[in-house]
C-alpha positions as CSV (number, residue, x, y, z in Angstrom):
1,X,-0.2,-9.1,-11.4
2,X,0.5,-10.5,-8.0
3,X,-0.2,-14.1,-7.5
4,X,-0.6,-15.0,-4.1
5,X,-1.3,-19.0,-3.3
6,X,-1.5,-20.9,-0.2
7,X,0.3,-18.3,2.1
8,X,-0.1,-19.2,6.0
9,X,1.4,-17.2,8.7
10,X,1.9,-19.0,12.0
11,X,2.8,-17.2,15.6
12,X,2.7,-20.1,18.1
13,X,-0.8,-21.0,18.2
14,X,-2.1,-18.0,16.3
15,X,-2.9,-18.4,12.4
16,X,-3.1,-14.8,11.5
17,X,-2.9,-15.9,7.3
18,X,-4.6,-19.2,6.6
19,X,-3.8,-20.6,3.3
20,X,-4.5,-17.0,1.3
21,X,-5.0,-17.1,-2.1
22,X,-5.7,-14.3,-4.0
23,X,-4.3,-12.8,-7.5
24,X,-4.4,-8.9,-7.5
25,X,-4.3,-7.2,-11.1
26,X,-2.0,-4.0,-11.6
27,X,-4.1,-1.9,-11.1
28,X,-5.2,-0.5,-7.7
29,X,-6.7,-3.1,-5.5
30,X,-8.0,-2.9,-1.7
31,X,-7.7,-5.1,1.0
32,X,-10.5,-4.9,3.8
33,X,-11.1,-7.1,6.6
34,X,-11.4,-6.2,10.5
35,X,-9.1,-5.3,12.8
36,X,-7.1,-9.0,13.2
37,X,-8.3,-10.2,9.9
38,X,-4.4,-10.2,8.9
39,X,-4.4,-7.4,6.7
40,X,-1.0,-5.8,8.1
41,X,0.8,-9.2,8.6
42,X,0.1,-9.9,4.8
43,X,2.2,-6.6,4.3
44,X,5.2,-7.7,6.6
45,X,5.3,-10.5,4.5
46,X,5.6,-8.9,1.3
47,X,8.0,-6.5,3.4
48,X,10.1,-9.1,4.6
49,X,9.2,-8.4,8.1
50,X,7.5,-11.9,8.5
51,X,8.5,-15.4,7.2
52,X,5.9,-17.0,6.1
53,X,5.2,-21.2,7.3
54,X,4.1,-21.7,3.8
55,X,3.2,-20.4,0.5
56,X,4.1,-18.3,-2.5
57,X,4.0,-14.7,-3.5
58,X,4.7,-14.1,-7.3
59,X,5.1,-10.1,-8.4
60,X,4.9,-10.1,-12.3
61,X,6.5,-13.4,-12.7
62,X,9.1,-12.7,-9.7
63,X,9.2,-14.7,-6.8
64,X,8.8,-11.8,-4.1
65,X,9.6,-13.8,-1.4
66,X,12.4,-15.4,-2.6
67,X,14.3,-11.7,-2.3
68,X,16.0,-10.5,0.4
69,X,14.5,-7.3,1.9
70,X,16.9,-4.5,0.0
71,X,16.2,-6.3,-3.1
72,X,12.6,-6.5,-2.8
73,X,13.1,-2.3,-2.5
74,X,15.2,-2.1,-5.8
75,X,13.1,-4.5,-7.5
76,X,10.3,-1.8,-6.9
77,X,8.6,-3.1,-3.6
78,X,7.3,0.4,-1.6
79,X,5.1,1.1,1.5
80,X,3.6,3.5,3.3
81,X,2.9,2.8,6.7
82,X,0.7,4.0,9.3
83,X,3.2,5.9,11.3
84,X,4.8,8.3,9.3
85,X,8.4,7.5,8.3
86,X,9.5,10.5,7.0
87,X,12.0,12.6,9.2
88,X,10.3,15.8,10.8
89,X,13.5,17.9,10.9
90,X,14.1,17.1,6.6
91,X,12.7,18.8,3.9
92,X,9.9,16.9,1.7
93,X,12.8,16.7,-0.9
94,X,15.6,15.3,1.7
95,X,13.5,13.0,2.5
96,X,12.7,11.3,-0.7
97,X,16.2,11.9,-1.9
98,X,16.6,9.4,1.2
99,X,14.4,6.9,0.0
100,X,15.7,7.2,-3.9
101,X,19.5,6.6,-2.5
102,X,17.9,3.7,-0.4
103,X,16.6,2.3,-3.9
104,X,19.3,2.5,-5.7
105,X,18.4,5.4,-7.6
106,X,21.9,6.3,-9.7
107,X,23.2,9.3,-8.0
108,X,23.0,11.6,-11.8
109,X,19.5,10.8,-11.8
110,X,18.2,11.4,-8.1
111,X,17.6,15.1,-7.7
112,X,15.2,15.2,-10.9
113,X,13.3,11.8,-10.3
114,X,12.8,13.0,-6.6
115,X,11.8,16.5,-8.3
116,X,9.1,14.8,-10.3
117,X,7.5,12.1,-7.3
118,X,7.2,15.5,-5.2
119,X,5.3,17.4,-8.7
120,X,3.7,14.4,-9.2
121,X,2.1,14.6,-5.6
122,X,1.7,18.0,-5.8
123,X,4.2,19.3,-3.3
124,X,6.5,21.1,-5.6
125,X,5.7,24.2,-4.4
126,X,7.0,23.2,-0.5
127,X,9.7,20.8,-1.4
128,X,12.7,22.9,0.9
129,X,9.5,23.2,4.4
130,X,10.9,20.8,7.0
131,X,8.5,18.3,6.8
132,X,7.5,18.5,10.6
133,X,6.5,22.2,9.6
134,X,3.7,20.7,7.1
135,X,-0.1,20.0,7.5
136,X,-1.1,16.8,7.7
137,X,-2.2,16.3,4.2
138,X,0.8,17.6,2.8
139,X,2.9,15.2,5.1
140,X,1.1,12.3,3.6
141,X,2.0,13.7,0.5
142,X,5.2,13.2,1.2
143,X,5.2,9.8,2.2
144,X,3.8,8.8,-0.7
145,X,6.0,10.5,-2.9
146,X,8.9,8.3,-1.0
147,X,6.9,5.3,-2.0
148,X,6.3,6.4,-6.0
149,X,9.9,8.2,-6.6
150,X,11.7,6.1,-9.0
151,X,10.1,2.9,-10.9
152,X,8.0,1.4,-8.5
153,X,6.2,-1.4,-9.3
154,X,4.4,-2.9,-6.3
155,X,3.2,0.2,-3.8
156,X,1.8,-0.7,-0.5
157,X,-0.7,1.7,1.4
158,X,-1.8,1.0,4.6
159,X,-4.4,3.7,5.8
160,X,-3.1,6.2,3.5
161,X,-6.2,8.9,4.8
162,X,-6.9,8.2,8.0
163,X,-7.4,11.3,10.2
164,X,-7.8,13.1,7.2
165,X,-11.1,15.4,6.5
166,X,-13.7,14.0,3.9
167,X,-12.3,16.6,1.3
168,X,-8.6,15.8,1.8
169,X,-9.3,11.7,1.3
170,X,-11.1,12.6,-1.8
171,X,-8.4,14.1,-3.1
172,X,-5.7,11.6,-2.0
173,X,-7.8,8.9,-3.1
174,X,-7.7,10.6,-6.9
175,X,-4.4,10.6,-6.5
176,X,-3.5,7.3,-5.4
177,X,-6.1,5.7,-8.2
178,X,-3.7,7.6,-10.9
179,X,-0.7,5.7,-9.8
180,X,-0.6,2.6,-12.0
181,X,-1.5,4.6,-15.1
182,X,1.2,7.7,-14.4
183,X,3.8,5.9,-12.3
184,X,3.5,2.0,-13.8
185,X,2.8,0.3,-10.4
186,X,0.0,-1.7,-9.1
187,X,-1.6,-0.8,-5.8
188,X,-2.8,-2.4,-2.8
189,X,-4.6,0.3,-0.2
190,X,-5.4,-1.4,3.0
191,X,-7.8,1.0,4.7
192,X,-11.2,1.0,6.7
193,X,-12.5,4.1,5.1
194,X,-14.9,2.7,2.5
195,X,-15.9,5.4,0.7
196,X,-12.2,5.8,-0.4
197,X,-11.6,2.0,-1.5
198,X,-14.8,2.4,-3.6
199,X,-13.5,5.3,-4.8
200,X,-9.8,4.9,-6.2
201,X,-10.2,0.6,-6.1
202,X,-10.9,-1.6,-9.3
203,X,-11.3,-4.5,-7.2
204,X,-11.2,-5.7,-3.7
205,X,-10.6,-8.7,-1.4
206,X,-11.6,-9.3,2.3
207,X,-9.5,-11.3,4.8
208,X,-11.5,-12.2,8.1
209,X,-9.3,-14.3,10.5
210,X,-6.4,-14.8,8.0
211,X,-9.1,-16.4,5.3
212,X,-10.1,-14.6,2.4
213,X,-13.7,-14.1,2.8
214,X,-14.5,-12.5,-1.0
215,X,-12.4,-11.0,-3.8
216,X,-13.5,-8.9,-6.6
217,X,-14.9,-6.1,-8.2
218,X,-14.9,-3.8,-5.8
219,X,-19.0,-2.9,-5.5
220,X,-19.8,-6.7,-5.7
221,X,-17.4,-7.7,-2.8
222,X,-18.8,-4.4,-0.1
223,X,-22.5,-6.4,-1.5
224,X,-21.9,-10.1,0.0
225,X,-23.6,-10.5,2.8
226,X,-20.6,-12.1,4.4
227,X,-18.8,-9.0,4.0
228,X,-21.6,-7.3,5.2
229,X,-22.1,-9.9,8.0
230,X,-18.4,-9.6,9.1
231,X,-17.5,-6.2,8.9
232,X,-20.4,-4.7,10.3
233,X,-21.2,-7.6,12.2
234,X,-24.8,-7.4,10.4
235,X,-26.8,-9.8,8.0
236,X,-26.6,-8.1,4.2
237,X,-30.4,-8.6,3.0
């Protein structure tokens, strides 16, 4: 569970987190809002990226932001980003054994838990291709299997399917919704593709300018009318 209370981000006169508040379960969770609402910032903090002014972020009873970045890493803090991180020239495998060594993986036990993040994603059978020779399904494959190799416990997606075809987010989305009960970690997907958030996402919360607008389950919160109202800039009925 992570317990989020009172966290405000200031940059000069710009708020872009205003007092959040918001407890996500383990399970997998989205986080909406429109472009600005503060949805990315929220992930630097947890990253480390951004100090917050105020507030507190508690991972299972941790204090998250009381961890310097590498630690936050080994204590099972992952994300995959919108640009793709991996190295083109690498293999799939390289590259998560990069990530494992990055997470303290013991070096005995790297090659088979980097073996069974690329099974789990389904890339086992192209783990030696340079990842710059893949398709771009299979290249988000890989970055996710850098985020779930190991024991994760917090993974952090944002926009995990854009640019993909309708088919190819369906099947991502299946795949990132069996996380917490195959790999142990809970999920946040930030992502403006609603069909997948309704799809692989228990629950959901909005931000709109750095305020959370609703949290819930996931059908109730794309119902408000405020969510309605402010993401589609239309009155819900």
């Amino acid at each position: 569970m992570i317990v989020v209370d009172d966290l405000t981000v200031r940059f000069g006169g710009v708020t872009p987190l205003d007092a959040m508040t918001v407890t996500f379960g383990g399970g997998v969770s989205g986080l909406l809002g429109p472009n600005g609402a503060g949805k990315t910032t929220f992930f630097n903090v947890l990253s480390g990226f951004v100090r917050p002014a105020a507030g507190t972020v508690r991972a299972f009873d941790d204090d998250l932001l009381a961890m310097v970045d590498f630690r936050r890493a080994r204590w099972g803090l992952r994300r995959c980003f919108q640009q793709e991180r991996a190295i083109a020239q690498l293999s799939a495998t390289e590259n998560v054994l990069l990530l494992a060594e990055q997470v303290g993986i013991p070096r005995g036990d790297r090659r088979r838990r980097v073996l069974d993040a690329l099974e789990f994603v389904g890339l086992d059978d192209a783990t030696d291709q340079p990842v710059g020779m893949l398709s771009a399904y299979d290249r988000r494959r890989a970055e996710l299997a850098r985020a779930i190799v190991g024991a994760p416990r917090l993974v952090l997606l944002d926009e995990p399917a854009a640019g993909l075809p309708d088919s190819e987010s369906r099947d991502l989305a299946r795949l990132i919704a069996s996380i917490p009960d195959r790999r142990g970690a809970a999920v946040i997907v930030v992502d403006h593709d609603i069909d997948l958030v309704q799809s692989c996402c228990a629950t959901a919360t909005v931000l709109d300018f750095g305020r959370v607008l609703a949290s819930g389950p996931t059908a109730d919160v794309l119902a408000d009318p405020r969510v309605i109202h402010a993401y589609l800039g239309t009155e819900g009925s």
